[in-house]
LUMDRENFI-19812 format. One record per residue (C-alpha): y, x, z; chain. Coordinates in steps of 0.2 Angstrom, whole numbers, plus 5000, padded with zeros to 4 digits. Layout:
BEGIN
SITE      Y      X      Z   unit
SITE      Y      X      Z      A
...
END
This chain:
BEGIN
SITE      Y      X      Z   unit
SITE   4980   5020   4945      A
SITE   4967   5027   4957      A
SITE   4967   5023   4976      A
SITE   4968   5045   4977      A
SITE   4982   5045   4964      A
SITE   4991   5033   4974      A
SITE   4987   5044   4990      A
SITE   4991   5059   4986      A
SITE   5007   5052   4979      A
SITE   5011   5047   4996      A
SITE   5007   5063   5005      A
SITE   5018   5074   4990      A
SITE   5031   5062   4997      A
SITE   5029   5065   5013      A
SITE   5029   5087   5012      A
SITE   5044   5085   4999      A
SITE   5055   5080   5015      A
SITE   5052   5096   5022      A
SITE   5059   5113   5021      A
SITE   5052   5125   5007      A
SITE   5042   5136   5021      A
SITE   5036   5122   5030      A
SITE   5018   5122   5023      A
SITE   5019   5143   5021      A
SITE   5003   5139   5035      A
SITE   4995   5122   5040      A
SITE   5011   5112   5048      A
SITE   5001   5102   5061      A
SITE   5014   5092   5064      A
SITE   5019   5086   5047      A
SITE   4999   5086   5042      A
SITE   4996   5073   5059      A
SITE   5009   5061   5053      A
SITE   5003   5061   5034      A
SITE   4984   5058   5043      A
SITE   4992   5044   5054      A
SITE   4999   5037   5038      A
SITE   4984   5037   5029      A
SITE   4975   5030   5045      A
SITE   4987   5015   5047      A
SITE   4985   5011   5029      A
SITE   4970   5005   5030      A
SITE   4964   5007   5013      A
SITE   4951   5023   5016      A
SITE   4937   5027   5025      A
SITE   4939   5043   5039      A
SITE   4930   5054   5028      A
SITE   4941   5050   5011      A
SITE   4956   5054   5025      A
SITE   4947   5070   5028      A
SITE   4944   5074   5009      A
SITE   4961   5071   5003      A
SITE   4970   5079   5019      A
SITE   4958   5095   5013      A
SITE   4957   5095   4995      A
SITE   4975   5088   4990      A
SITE   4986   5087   5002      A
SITE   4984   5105   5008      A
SITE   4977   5120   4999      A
SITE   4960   5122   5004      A
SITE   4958   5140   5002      A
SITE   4972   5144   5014      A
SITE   4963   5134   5028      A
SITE   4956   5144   5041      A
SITE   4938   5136   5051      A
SITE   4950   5132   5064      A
SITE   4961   5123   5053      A
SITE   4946   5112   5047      A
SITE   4941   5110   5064      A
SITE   4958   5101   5070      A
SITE   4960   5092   5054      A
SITE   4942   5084   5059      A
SITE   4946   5081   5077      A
SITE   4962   5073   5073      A
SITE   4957   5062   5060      A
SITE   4943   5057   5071      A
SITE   4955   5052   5087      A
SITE   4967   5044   5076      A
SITE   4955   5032   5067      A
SITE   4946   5028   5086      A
SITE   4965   5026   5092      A
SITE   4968   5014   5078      A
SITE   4951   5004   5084      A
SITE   4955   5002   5102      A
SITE   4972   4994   5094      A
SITE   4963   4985   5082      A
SITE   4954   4974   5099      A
SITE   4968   4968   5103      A
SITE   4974   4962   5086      A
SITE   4974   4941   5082      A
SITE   4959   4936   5070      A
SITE   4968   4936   5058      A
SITE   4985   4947   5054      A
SITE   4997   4946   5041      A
SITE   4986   4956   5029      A
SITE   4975   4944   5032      A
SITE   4988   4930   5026      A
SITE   4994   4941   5010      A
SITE   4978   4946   5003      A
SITE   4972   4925   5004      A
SITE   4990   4922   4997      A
SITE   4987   4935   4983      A
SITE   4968   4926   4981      A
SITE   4980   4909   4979      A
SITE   4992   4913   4964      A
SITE   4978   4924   4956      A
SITE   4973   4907   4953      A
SITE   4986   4901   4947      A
SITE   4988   4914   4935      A
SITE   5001   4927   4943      A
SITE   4995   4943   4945      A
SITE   4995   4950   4963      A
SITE   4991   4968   4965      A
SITE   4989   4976   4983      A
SITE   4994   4996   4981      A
SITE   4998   4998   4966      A
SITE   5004   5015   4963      A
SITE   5018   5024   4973      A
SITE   5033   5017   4966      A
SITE   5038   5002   4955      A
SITE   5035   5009   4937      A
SITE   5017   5011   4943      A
SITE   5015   4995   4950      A
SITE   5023   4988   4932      A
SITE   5012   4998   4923      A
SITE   4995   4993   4934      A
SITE   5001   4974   4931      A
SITE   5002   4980   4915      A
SITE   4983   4985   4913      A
SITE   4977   4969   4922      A
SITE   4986   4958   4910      A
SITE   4976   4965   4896      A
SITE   4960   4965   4906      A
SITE   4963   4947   4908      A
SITE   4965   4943   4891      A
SITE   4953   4951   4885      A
SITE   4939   4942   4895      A
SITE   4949   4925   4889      A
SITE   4960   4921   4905      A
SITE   4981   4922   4903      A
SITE   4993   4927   4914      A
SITE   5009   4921   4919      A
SITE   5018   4933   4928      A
SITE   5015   4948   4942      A
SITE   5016   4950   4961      A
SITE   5014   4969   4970      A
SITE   5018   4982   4983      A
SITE   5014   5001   4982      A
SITE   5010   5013   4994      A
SITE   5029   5017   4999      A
SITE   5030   4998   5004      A
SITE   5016   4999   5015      A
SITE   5024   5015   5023      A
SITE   5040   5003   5024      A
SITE   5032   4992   5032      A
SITE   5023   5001   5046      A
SITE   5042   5009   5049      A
SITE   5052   4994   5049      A
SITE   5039   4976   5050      A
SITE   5045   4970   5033      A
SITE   5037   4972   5017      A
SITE   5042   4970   4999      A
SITE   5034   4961   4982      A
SITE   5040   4965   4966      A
SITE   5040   4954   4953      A
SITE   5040   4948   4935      A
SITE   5035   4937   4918      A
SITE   5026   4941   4905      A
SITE   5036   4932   4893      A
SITE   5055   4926   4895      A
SITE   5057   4936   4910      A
SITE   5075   4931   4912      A
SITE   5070   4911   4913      A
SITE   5051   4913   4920      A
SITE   5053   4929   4933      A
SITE   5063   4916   4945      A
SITE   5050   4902   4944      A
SITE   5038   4916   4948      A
SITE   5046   4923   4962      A
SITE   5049   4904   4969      A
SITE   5032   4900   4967      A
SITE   5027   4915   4975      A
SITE   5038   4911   4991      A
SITE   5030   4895   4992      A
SITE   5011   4902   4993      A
SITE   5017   4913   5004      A
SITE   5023   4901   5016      A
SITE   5008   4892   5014      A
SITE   5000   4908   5021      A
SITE   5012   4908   5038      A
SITE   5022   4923   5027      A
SITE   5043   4920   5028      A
SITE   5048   4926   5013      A
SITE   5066   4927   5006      A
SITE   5074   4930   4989      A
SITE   5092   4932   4984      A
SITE   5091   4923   4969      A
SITE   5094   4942   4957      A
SITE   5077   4946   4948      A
SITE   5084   4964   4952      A
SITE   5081   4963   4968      A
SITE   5063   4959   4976      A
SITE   5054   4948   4989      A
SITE   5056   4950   5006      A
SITE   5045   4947   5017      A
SITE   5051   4949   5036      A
SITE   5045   4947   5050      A
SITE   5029   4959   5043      A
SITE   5017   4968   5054      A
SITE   5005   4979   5045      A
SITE   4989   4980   5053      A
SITE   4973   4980   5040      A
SITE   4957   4983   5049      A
SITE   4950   5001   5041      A
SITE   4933   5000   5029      A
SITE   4918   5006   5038      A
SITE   4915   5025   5037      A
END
């Protein structure tokens, strides 16, 4: 699963909310909230925003100079509006924590995928391609930890996030000791994490402020 498979999977989501004739011409709008998405994500630089805002998002052969011009301008303020946020941010944020908890139970075998895909059946299936990765350079793996790009969006909405999770083998007796375990890394990391004991049901993780620092242009 590519980072611009998983963006544009977000931005599809995004214009399928809207009415049939809402993107008959540019919607600037809608089009500045799939860009402040993209910009609070943090996972792209300001001209990967630009390129998929152009070339997937909207049909670049119905964009006038104008249009081109304002998508430029806006992706350009929002990602310097993001800096000036990003100064008053703690060292280190709650990114910060899940990406060294994630480093943490790669270790110890589990899987921890950041992004993966748009909904769960891609995150599944990008654990999926990892595990075989994995064994075939001779390390095993337990089990799976993840969020995709709607979780993120989730998060930026309501300040919690949410992990999926699995086994490998057994799922029904080893998916709980993989959940627990994951809990207790990411309490290690400053992270309040909850579970309600169904492996149906996913990780919690609340209170949850996104903020990841954006790559360098």
């Amino acid at each position: 699963m590519t980072l611009r498979t998983i963006l544009v999977g977000i931005l599809l989501a995004v214009s399928a909310l809207q009415p049939a004739h809402a993107f008959e011409a540019i919607d600037r709008h809608i089009t500045g909230l799939a860009i402040r998405n993209l910009v609070w994500s943090g996972f792209q630089t300001r001209a990967e925003v630009e390129e998929i805002i152009v070339e997937e998002y909207l049909d670049p052969s119905e964009l006038s100079d104008a249009d081109r011009q304002w998508i430029g301008q806006e992706t350009a303020g929002l990602f310097e509006e993001k800096r000036d946020e990003e100064k008053s941010w703690p060292k280190e944020t709650d990114v910060d924590h899940l990406e060294a908890a994630f480093e943490q139970l790669r270790k110890a075998e589990i899987i921890a995928l950041h992004y993966a895909g748009n909904t769960q059946s891609d995150g599944r299936s990008d654990a999926g391609d990892e595990y075989h990765a994995r064994k075939d350079a001779g390390r095993s793996s337990r089990g799976w930890v993840f969020y995709h790009s709607q979780d993120v969006d989730g998060a930026l909405a309501s300040g919690e996030l949410y992990l999926a999770f699995g086994a490998f083998e057994n799922p029904d007796q080893m998916a709980p000791v993989i959940a627990r375990e994951a809990m207790a890394v990411l309490a290690q990391h400053g992270l309040k994490a909850s579970w309600d004991g169904d492996i149906g049901q996913r990780i919690r993780i609340a209170p949850f402020t996104w903020r990841k620092r954006n790559l360098a242009d």
